[in-house]
N, C-alpha and C positions, 0 to 999 in steps of 0.2 A: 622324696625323703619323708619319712613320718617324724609325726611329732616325738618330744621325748616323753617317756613316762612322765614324769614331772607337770607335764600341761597336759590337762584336757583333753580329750580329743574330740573337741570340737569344733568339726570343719564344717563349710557349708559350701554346698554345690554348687560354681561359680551362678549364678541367675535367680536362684531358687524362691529367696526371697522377695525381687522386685516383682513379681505381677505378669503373665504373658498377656503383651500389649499387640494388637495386632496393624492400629495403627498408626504414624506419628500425630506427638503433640502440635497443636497450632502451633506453640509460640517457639522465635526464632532467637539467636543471638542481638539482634535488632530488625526493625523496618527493612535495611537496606541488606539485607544477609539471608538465603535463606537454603538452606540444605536437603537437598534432595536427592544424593547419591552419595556414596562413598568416593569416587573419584572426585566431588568437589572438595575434599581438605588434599589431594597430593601439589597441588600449585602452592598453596599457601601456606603448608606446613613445612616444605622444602628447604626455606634457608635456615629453619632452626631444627633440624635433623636428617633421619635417612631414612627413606623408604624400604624398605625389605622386605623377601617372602619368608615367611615367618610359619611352615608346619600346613596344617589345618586352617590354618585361621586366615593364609593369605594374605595379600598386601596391608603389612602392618609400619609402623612410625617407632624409631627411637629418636630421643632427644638427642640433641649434642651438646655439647657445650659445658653441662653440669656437673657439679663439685663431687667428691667421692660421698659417698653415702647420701644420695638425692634421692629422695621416698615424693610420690605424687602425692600432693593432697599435705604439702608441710613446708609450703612456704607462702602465707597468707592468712585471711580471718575469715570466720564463720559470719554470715550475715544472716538474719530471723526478715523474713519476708510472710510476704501475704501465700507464697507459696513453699513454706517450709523454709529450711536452711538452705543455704546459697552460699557457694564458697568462692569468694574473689582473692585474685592473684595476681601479682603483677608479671605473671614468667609468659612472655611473649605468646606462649600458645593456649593460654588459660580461656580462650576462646570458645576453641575446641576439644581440647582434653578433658576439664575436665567438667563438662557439660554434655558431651556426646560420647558415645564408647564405653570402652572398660578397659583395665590392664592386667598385664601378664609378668608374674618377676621369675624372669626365666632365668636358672642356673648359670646359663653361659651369657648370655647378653643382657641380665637385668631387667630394668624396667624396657615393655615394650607396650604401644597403645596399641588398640582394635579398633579400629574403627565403627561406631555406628550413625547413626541418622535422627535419632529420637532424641531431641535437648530436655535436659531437665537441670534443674538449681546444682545438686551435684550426684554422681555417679556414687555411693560408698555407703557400705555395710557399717553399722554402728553395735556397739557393745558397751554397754552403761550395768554402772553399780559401785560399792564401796568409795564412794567419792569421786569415781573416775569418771573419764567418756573416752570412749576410742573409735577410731573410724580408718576404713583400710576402702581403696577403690574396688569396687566390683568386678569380676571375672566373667568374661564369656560362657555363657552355657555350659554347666559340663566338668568349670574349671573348679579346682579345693582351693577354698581361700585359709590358711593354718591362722589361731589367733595370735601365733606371733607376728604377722604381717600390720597388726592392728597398731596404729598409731594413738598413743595415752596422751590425757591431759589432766589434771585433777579439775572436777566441775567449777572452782573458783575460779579458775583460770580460762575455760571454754571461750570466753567472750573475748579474749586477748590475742592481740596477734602471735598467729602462731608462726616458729621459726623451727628449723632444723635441730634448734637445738635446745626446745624447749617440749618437746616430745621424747616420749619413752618407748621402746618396745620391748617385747619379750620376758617381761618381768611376771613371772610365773603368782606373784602376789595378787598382780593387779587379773591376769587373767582369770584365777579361781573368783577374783570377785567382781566378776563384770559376767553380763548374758548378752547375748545377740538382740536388738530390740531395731528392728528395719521394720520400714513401713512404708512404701511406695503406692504412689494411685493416680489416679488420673480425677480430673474436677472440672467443672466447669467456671473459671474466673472474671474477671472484666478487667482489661488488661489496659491501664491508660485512657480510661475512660471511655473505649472502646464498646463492641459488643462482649457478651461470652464469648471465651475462649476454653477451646480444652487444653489441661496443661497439664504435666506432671507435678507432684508434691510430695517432697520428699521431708517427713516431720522430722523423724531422728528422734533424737531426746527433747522431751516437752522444753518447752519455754516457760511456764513457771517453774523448774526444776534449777535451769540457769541462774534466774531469777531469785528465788530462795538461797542459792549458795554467794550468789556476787553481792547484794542485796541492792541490787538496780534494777531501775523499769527498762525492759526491752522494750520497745514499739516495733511493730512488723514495717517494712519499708515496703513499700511497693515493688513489685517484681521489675516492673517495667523500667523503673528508676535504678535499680541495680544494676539490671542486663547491661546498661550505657555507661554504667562506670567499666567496662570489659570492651572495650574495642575491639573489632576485628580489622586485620591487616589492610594497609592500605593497597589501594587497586581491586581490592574483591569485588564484583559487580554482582548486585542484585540475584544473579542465580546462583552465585556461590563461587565462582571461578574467577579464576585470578586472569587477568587482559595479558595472557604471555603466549606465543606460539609453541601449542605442546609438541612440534617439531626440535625444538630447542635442546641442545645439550647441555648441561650442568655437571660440576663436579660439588658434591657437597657435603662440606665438611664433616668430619666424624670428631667423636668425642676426643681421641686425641690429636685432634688438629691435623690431620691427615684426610685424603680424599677417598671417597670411596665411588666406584667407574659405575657408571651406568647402563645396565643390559635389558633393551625391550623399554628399555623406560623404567626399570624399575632398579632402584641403588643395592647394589647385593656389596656387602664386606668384604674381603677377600679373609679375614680372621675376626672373627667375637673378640670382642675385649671384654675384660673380667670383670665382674659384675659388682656393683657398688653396694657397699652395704651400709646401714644407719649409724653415724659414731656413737662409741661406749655399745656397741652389740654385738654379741656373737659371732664368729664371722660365717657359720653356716647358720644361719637361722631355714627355718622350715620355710620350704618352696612352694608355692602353689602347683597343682599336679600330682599330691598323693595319693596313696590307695583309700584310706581310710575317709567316711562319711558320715556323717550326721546329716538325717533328711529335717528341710524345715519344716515343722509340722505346719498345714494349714494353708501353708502359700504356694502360689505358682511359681515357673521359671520366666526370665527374660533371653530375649535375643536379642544380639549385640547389630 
């Protein structure tokens, strides 16, 4: 679906702007955690969603369980680290979602995750100006991210937890005066007193910009100290995998409380359920997946 005359059209082509990284960052969700395939999140991710083939993209994750209009990346706070912004959450899977991967709001089944491999503070395209900040998760290679997808906050506010219901979208105001400002890289850090490490750093909107508007001292917290406030599931063993016999059959739960059957191993729906959308929005707001593009001048793509 294209955007409306009324906005912009200013999409950007799911990747474009993180950097093509070719290989992963050292640093892990903790010590005890450490990711090296895509098949280590389908154990762990299982009780709080459903595995699906999902197009192109292949074995992909929807949540279960959450409220009508549940947008990734809007239920939690921004934390300023020694490696950029870092978004903690307390929704069971904030482990992996939304540190690894990228997402997809797909028409018929809504939010859907992709899995990838490479951890960084968080996964999401930023758009700052006119008092605002907005941030929407990053798309798989390929994918149009619309700036209606972009979640608002006004800059006084950035530093506050943010809730579902303290985010705006699609306000055609705030998008004329907001620009795309991503900035992804790789560094070399010292992570915990450690040696260097290579890590992703994801800035976002400056910190004395924050800063100037709350009129508070941010201090960067250490990455390291952050990652531990984010637990990963109990049972995950050091390579990533959960201690369960992948012979094992599950039924597991779908969004509305219903089971969805398991074929080959992988949870296929027997029906999409209809797609959640942000309250006080539109109820078709613009889809990731359109025709229309704006190239990011300057940067490379990512792979998911």
């Amino acid at each position: 679906m294209k955007t409306s005359s009324s906005i912009p059209a200013i999409l950007l082509a799911g990747g474009l702007c993180l950097g093509g990284f070719n290989a992963s960052a050292d640093l892990e969700v903790s010590a005890a955690v450490q990711i090296h395939a895509k098949a280590d999140f389908y154990a762990p991710l299982a009780p709080q969603g459903a595995w699906i083939e999902f197009g192109s993209h292949g074995r992909c994750w929807r949540p279960a369980g959450v409220a009508v209009g549940w947008w990734p990346y809007c239920d939690g706070s921004w934390v300023w680290t020694d490696c950029g912004w870092y978004w903690a959450s307390d929704e069971p899977w904030a482990w992996a979602c939304y540190h690894y991967g990228t997402w997809i709001n797909d028409p018929s089944l809504g939010w859907v995750w992709v899995p990838g491999i490479e951890w960084a503070p968080a996964w999401v395209y930023w758009r700052v100006g006119g008092g605002f900040i907005g941030w929407t998760p990053c798309a798989p290679r390929g994918v149009v991210v619309a700036p209606a997808l972009f979640a608002f906050v006004a800059t006084d506010h950035f530093h506050d937890r943010v809730r579902p219901s303290t985010v705006v979208f699609n306000d055609t105001r705030i998008i004329r005066q907001t620009r795309t400002t991503t900035e992804v890289k790789r560094e070399n850090r010292v992570v915990d007193g450690g040696g260097p490490r290579r890590v992703i750093i994801n800035e976002g909107p400056g910190v004395d910009l924050i800063q100037k508007a709350t009129r508070t001292k941010i201090n960067a917290v250490p990455i390291g100290e952050v990652v531990r406030r984010t637990p990963a599931p109990r049972g995950l063993t050091p390579t990533g995998r959960v201690n369960e016999s992948p012979a094992r059959e599950r039924q597991i739960p779908s969004d509305d409380g219903k089971s969805f059957p398991r074929q080959n191993g992988v949870v296929v729906p027997s029906q999409p359920t209809a797609p959640a959308f942000p309250p006080n929005r539109p109820a078709e707001p613009p889809r990731q997946g359109g025709e229309d593009r704006e190239k990011d001048k300057g940067r490379g793509g990512r792979d998911s």
